[in-house]
N, C-alpha and C positions, 0 to 999 in steps of 0.2 A: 452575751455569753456564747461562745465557740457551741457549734454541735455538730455531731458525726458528719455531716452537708459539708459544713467549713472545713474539717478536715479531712473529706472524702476529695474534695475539689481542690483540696492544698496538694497535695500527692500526686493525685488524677487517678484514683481507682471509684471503683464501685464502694457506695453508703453500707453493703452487707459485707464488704473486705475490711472494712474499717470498723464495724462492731463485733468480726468473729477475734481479729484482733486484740482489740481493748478486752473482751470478753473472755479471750485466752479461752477460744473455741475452736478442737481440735477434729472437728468432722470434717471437714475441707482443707485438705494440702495448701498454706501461702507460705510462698518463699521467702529466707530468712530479709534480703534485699526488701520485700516490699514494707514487711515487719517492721524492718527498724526503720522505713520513711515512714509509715505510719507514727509511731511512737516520735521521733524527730517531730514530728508536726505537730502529734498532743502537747508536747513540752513547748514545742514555736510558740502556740497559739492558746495556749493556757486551758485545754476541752479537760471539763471533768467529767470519767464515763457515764454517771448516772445521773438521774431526777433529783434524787436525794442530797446524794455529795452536792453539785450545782446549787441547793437550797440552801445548804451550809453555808459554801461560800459566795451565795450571795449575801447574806444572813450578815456573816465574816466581813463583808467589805463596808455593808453599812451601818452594823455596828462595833465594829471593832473585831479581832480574832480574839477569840475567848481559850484562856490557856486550858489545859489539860491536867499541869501537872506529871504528866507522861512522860519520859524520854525512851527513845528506842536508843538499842546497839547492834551495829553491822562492824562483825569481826572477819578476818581477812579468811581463817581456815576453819574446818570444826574443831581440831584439838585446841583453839583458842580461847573455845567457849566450853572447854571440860578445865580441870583443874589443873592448869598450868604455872610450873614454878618461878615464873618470870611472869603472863599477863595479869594471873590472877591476884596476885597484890596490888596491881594495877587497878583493875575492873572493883578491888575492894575500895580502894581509895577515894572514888572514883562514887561509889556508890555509897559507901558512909557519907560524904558528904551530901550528896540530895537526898537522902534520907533526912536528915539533919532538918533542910532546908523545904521538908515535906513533899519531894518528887520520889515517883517509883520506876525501874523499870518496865516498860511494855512489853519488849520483845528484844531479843539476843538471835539474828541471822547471822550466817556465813553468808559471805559473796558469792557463794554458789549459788545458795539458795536464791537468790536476787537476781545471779545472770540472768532470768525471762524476766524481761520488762514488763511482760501482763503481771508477775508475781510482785514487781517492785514496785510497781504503781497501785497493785489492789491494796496492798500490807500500808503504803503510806496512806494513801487514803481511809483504810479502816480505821490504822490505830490511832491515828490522831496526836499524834504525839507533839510537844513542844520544841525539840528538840532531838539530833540523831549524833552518838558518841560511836568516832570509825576507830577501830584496833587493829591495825597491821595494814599491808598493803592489798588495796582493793579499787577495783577497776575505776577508771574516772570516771567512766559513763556516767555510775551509781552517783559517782559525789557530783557529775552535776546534775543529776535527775533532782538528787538533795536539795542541791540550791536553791532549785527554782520552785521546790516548795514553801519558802522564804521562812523556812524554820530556822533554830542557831545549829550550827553544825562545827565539832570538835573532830580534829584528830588526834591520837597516838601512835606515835611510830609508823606516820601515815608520810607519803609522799603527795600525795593529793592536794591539787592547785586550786588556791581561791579559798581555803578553806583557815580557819584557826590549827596550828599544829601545835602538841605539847612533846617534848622528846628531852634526848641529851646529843651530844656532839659527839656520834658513834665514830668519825675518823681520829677525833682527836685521844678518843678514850682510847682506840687501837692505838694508835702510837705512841700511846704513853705507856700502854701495857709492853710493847716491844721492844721501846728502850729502855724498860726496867732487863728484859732479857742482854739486852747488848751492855747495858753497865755491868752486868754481872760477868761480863768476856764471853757471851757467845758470838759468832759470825755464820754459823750454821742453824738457821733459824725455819721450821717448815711453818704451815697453817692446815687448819681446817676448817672449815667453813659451808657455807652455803651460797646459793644464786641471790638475787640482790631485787631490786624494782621490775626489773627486765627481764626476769629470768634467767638472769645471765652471772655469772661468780662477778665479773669485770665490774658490775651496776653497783655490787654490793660495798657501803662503808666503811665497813671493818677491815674487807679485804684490801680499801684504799688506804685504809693507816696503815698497815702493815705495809705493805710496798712502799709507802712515803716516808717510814720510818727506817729502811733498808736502803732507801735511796742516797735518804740523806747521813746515811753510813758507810756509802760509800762501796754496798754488797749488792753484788748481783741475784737476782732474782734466779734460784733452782725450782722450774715445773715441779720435777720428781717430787719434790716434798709439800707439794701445794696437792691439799685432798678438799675435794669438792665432795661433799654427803650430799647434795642437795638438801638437808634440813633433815636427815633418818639420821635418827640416833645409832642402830644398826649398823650403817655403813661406817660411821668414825670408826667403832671396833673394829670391822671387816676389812678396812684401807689402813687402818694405821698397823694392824697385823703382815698384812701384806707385806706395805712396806718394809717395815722389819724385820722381816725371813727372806728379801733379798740378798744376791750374791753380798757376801761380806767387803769384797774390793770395794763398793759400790760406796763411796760416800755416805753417813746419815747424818739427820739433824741433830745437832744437840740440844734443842729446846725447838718447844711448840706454843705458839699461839693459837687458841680456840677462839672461835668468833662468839662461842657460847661455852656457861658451864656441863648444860646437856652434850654437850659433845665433847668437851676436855675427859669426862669420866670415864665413859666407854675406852678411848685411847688410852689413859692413863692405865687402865683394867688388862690393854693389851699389851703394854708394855711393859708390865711387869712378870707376865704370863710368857713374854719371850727374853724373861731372865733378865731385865734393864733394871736398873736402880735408879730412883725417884727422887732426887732430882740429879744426883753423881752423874750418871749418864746420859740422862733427857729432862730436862726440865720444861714444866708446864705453868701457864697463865691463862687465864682465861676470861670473860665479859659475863654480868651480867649478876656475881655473886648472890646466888640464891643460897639458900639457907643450908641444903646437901654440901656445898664445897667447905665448907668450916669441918665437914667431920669424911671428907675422902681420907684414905691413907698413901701419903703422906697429906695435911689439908691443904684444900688446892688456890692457890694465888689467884685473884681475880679483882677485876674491876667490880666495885659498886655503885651499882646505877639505884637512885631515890625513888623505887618503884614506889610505894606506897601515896609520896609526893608527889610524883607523877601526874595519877587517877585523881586526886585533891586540887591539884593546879588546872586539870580539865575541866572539873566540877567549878570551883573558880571561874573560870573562864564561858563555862556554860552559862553559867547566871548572869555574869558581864553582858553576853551577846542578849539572853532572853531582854533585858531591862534596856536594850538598847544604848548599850556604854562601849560597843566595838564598833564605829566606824570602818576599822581596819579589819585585817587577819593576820594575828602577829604569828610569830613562829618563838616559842619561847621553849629555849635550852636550860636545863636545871643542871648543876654541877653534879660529876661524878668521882670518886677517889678509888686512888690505887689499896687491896689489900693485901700487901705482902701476906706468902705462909710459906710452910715449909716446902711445895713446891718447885718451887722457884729461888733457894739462898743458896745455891751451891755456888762458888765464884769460881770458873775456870781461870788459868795462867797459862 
């Protein structure tokens, strides 16, 4: 069994660097470099910080790992883990079924909360859990810190390597939603959206159907009408206003693709407020058909994604891994469908 020695000498620092470390003892300044060689090397070399844990998992190796029944959840952001009208059907899904199947959740972090590796290693080794269910995008470190706790480890809407993912085919739903707009005769097509894996608009999938749907139409790509919120509901309002109390020469779009219903609303809100007709003059589609866009005025067209499915096919899949029935880590795509609404029927000529 590794102890503080082995991994003081794996590094090359001092045995008291390596327990204020793991201890996440903040009396003595160490820098973040030697930090994460520390940690790097707990994970090498398998050191579990204390007397006790160590007695588990020796316990653990020579009798068996004894389940829990526990699942944790590490969510990408905190509004992920308040009442959201997209995860939270999810996370229901998701959790009806191990209820079902007699597991609870333990614990609901943000990846924030996790950035300190002293904080991500005490929490998995406290809670004990069977199992750890990722929502949204969150640091790789975390998912292989996960790993190598050799629990079953789920994602949603995760980009995270090595791991089981449950999603839908977010380029393909964009461009199905965008050539809904081009059948109906637009050529003047803007977007909203947000950053993607990378932080960056470019990383994001929806934003690739949408240019891949425009490409192969044959339309060139206008900046101007490409609005980046970063993910603030707020700014959709505040940029699609702008845009629209531009000089009148100026070119605008006649239809809009949202990457989300949360952000189609706010714009649709602005556009009417700068005197546009819904859909005569802009027409809106938008991802992700939460329950709000059936009653916007006019109601707002959107992709529906099998939230509910979703969280049940993870739940699924979590039980596959615990019973040892995934040798692999599949990546499995659920179908999504287009909902026309009044939004979006106007047919330009």
């Amino acid at each position: 069994m590794p102890t503080l020695k082995d991994v003081a000498q794996h590094v090359g620092v001092s045995v008291s660097t390596v327990s204020r470390v793991v201890n996440n003892d903040t009396s003595r300044q160490i820098n973040a470099e030697t930090k994460s060689k520390v940690w790097q090397a707990v994970r090498e070399l398998g050191y579990t910080p204390n007397e006790s844990a160590r007695r588990l998992v020796r316990n653990e190796k020579e009798q068996g790992r004894k389940a829990t029944k526990q699942i944790g959840c590490v969510v990408a952001a905190e509004h992920l883990r308040q009442e959201h009208p997209y995860f939270s059907p999810i996370l229901n899904g998701f959790n009806k079924k191990m209820i079902e199947a007699g597991y609870s959740i333990a614990f609901i972090h943000t990846a924030d909360e996790l950035a300190d590796e002293a904080a991500l290693h005490r929490i998995a080794q406290d809670a004990r859990v069977d199992g750890v269910m990722i929502i949204g995008w969150i640091q790789q470190t975390i998912i292989d810190y996960l790993k190598t706790l050799q629990i079953a480890v789920v994602g949603i809407s995760t980009t995270g390597d090595g791991i089981a993912v449950i999603d839908y085919d977010r380029i393909s739903a964009a461009k199905s939603a965008v050539e809904h707009l081009l059948e109906q005769g637009h050529r003047q097509i803007g977007f909203i959206g947000g950053f993607g894996h990378n932080g960056k608009l470019d990383s994001e999938e929806r934003y690739q159907g949408y240019k891949f749907a425009l490409y192969e139409a044959g339309i060139s790509l206008n900046k101007q009408w490409i609005i980046d919120t970063r993910w603030i509901v707020d700014q959709s309002y505040e940029q699609m206003k702008a845009m629209l109390q531009q000089d009148h020469t100026e070119e605008m779009p006649t239809a809009i693709f949202s990457a989300s219903d949360l952000l189609a609303i706010p714009a649709m809100r602005a556009a009417i407020e700068q005197g546009k007709r819904i859909p005569e003059d802009i027409a809106f589609i938008a991802m992700d058909n939460i329950e709000l866009a059936q009653y916007t005025t006019p109601p707002l067209s959107s992709v529906h994604v099998p939230k509910q499915e979703i969280g049940a096919v993870a739940a699924k899949t979590m039980f596959d891994q615990l019973q040892g029935n995934y040798p692999l880590t599949p990546k499995v795509l659920l179908p999504y469908e287009l909902m026309i609404r009044q939004s979006s029927t106007y047919r330009r000529t």
